[in-house]
C-alpha positions in Angstrom: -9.2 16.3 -4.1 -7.3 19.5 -2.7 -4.8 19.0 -0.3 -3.4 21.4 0.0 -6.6 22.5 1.7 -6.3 19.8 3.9 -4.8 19.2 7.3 -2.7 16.4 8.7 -4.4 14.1 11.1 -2.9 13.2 14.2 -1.7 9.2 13.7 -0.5 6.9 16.1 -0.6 3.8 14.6 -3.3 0.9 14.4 -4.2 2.1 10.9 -2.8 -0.1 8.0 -0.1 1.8 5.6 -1.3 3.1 1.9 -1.2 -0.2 -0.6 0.9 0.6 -3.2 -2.1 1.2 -5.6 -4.0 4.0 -3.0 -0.2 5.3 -3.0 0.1 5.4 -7.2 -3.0 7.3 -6.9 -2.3 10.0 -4.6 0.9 10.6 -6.8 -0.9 11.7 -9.6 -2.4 14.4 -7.4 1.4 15.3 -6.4 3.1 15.8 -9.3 7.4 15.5 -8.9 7.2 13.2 -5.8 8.5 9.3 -6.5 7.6 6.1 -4.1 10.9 5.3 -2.8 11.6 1.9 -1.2 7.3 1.2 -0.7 6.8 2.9 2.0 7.7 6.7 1.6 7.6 9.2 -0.9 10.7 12.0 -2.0 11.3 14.1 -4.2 14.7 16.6 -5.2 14.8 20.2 -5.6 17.7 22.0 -6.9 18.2 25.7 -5.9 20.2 28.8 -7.0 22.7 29.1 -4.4 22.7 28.0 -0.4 20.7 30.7 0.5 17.9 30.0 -1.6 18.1 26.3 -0.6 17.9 27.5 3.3 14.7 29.4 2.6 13.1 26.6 1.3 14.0 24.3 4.0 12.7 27.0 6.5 9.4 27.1 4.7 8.7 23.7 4.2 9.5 23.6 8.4 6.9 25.8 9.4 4.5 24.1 7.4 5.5 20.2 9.1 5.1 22.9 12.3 1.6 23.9 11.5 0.5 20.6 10.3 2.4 18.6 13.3 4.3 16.0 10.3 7.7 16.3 9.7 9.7 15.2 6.5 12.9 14.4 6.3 15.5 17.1 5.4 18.9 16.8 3.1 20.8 19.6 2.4 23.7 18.1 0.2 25.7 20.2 -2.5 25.3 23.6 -1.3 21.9 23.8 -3.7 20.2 20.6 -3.4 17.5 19.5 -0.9 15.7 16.2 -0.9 12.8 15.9 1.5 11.6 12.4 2.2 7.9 11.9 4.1 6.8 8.8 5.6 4.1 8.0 8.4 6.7 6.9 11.2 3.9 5.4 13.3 2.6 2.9 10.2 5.7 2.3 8.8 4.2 3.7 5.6 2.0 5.9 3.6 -0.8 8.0 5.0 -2.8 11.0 3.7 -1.0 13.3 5.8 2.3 12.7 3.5 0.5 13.6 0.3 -0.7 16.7 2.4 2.5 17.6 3.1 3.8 16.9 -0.7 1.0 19.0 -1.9 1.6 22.1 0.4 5.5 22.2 -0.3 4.6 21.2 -4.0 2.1 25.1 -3.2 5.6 26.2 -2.2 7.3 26.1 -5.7 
């Protein structure tokens, strides 16, 4: 299954969250990107300097733009990002994180 092909779905709720098994599965397909707490999915990227950290973050924006899903952002140490994706309208895991994973995975 490609992803990164893929495009997020519009979701506003009524649909159950990833088990943590489907979840498991679709992390094999995103390599670098850990469950955290059941119900999202995170993963840490280290950078050269600020500036090359800023890029990054501007990328991975335009493509939670084009695909209308947003992760969570931290900048924290000058050169550090963590992004964090969830499904706010499950209260879980959906496809359309592990589309996002994949296409900022594409990114690196």
């Amino acid at each position: 299954m490609d992803l990164v092909k893929k495009h997020c779905v519009p979701c506003e709720g009524g649909v159950k969250p990833f088990s943590r098994k489907k979840a498991a599965e679709y992390l094999k397909i995103t390599p670098k990107w850990k469950l955290e707490g059941g119900i999202k999915i995170a993963r840490e990227f280290k950078f050269k300097d600020f500036d090359e950290a800023m890029r990054f973050i501007n990328k991975v924006a335009e493509i939670a733009k084009e695909e209308d899903h947003h992760p969570d952002m931290l900048l924290y140490s000058w050169n550090r990002v963590k992004l964090t994706v969830y499904t706010h309208a499950i209260g879980g895991l959906s496809e359309n994180d592990f589309i996002i994973a994949a296409k900022v995975n594409n990114l690196k």
